[in-house]
N, C-alpha and C positions, 0 to 999 in steps of 0.2 A: 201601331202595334208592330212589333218586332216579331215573327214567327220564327222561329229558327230549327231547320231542316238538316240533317245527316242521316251517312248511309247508318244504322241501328248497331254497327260495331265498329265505330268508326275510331273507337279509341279503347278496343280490346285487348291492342296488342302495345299498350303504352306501359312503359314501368311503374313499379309502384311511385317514382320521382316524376317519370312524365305526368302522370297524374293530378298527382300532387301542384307539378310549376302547373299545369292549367287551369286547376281550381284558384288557386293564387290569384294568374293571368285576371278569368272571370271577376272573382274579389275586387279587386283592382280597378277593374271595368266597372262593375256596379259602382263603387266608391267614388269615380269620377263622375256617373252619370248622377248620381247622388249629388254630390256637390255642386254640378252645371244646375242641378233644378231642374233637369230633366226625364227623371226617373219616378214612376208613378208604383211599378211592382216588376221585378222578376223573379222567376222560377222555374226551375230546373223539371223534366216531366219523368216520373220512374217509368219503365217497360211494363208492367204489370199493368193490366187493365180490362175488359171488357168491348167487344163492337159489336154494338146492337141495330139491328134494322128492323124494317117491316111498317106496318100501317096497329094503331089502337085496335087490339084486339089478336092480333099475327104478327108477333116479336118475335125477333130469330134473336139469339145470342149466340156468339162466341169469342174463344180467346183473343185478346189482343197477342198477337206475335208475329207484327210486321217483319222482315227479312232485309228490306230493300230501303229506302229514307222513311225517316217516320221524325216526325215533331220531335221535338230534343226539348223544347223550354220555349219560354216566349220573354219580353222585356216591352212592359207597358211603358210607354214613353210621353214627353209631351216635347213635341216640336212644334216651330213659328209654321212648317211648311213641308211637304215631300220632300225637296229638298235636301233639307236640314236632316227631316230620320234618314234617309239613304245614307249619309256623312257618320250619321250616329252608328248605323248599323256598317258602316264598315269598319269599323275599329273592335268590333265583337271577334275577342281570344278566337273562336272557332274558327278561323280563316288564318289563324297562327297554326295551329296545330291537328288540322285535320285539312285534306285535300277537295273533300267531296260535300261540304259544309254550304248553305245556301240561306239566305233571308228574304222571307218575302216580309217587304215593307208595306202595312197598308194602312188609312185613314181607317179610325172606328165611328163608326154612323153616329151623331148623338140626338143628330133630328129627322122623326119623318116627315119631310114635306108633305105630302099630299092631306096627313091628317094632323101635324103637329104635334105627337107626340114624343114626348123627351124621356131618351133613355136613361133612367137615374144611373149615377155615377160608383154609386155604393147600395150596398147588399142591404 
């Protein structure tokens, strides 16, 4: 899994063309990971949202309106190895056009060892 991290205006001050080439850029991106056969889902994360905490029974909510990095999208991926997604994820557009842009690469669990249980792959 591709995590992919920015400061939350990290492309507020792009023109309507800056924009534009990096939506393109991403397009582009996907389209190849697409075609490697390495590309399981991505998507882009809007601002709007909800952060909920507390224990069943004592839920706090409030606005999501992180200020400082905050998730931007993620690209579900299939590589041979760590490796291989590190190489994947440095070719993600956000390291073209923004300075403060970051991936965390990480394996997704799909087995619990201790009891065997297999995390299905679809909903």
């Amino acid at each position: 899994m591709l995590l992919i991290r920015n400061e939350s205006d990290s492309k507020s001050q792009f023109s309507p063309q800056q924009h534009q080439e990096f939506l393109k850029a991403c397009e582009t991106y996907i389209g190849k990971l697409k075609s490697n056969g390495n590309l399981i889902s991505a998507q882009p994360l809007v601002m709007e949202g909800k952060i909920i905490s507390g224990i069943n029974g004592a839920w706090k909510e409030r606005p999501f309106n992180e200020t400082k990095e905050v998730q931007v999208g993620y690209y579900h991926i299939l590589a041979n190895n760590l490796e291989e997604a590190i190489e994947i994820a440095k070719g993600n557009p956000e390291f073209v056009y923004t300075a403060t842009a970051r991936i965390e690469v990480r394996p997704i669990k799909m087995k619990e060892e201790t009891t065997g249980f297999i995390y299905p792959k679809e909903a």
